[in-house]
C-alpha positions in Angstrom: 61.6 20.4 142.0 63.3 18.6 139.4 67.1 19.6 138.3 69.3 18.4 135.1 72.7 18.3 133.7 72.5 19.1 130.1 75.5 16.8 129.3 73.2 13.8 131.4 69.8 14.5 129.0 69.9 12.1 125.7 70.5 13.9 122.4 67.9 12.8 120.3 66.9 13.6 116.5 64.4 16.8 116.2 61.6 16.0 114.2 60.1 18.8 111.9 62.4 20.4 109.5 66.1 21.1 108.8 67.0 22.5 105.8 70.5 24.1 105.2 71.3 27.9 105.4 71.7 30.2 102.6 74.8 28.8 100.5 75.6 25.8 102.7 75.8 23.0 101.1 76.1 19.2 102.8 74.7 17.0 105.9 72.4 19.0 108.0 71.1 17.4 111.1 69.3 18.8 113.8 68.8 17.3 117.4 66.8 17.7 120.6 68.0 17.4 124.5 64.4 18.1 126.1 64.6 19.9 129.7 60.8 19.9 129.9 59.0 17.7 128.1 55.1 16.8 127.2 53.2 16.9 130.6 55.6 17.6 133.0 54.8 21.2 133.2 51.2 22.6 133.1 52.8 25.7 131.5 55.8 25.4 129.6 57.9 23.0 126.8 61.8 23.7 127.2 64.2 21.8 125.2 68.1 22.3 124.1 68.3 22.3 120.0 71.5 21.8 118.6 72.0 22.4 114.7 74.9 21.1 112.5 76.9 23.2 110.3 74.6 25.5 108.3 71.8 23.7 109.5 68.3 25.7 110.2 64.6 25.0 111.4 62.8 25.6 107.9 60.1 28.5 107.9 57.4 28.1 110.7 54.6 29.5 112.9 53.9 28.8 116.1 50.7 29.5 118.1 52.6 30.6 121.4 55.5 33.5 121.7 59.0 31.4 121.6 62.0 32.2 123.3 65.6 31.2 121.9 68.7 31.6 124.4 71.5 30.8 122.3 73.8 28.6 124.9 76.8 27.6 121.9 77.7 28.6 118.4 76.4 31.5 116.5 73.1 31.4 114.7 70.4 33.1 112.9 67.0 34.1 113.6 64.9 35.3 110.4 61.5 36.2 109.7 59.9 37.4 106.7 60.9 41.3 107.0 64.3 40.4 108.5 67.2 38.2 109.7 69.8 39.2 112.4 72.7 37.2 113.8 72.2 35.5 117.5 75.6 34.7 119.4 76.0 32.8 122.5 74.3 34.8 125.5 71.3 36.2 123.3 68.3 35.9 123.7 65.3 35.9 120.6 61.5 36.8 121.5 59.5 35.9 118.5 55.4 36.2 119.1 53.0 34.1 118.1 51.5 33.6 114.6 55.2 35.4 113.1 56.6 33.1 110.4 59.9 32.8 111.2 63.3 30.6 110.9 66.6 29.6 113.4 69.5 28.1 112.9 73.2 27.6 112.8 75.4 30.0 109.8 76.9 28.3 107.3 80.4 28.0 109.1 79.3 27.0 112.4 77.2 25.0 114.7 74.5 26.4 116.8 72.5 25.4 120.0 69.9 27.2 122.0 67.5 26.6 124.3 63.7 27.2 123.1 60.9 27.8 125.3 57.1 27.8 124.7 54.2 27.1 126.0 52.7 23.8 126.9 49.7 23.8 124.9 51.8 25.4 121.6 51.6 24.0 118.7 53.6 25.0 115.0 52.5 24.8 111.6 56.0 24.2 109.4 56.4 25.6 105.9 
């Protein structure tokens, strides 16, 4: 059994991309508190992701389902037919193979925590 304190896990810089949200203009920066990381779990990646003002993911796919639990902030989750605001205490199910986008709106930070699976993988653009 393994237990964490998010505020004890180092904040690191996400790779990937960031780009800003609609009309938001200035530094974007995107960082990564991993729970789970590469081969600790035969099933599942789980990481904190914590976006600047304005900041988003980019557009991507990924080969798994994800699951977003916003934990501060208030977000976005888009994909190609629609967008809908996340708040803290929601929770996103996007499947896999759906192009799709996250991140903090363009007055506010966001963080969540994202699970998928292990062996996913995503293609960004």
């Amino acid at each position: 059994m393994k237990v964490v304190t998010l505020k004890d896990i180092p904040v690191l810089p996400a790779p990937g991309a960031a780009e800003p949200t609609d009309g938001y203009v200035g530094h974007i920066e995107r960082t990564r508190q991993t729970i789970i990381g590469a081969g600790e779990s035969e099933n599942y990646n789980c990481s904190v992701v914590n976006f600047s003002t304005g900041c988003n993911t980019g557009w991507h796919v990924h080969d798994c389902d994800q699951i977003l639990i916003v934990v501060s902030g208030s977000g976005w989750v888009a994909t190609e037919t629609e967008r809908k605001e996340i708040n803290v205490g929601d929770v996103a199910h996007v499947k896999a193979g759906e192009r799709h986008w996250h991140g903090a709106k363009k007055d506010t930070t966001m963080g969540h925590i994202t699970i998928t699976l292990a062996s996913g993988k995503a293609v960004w653009g």
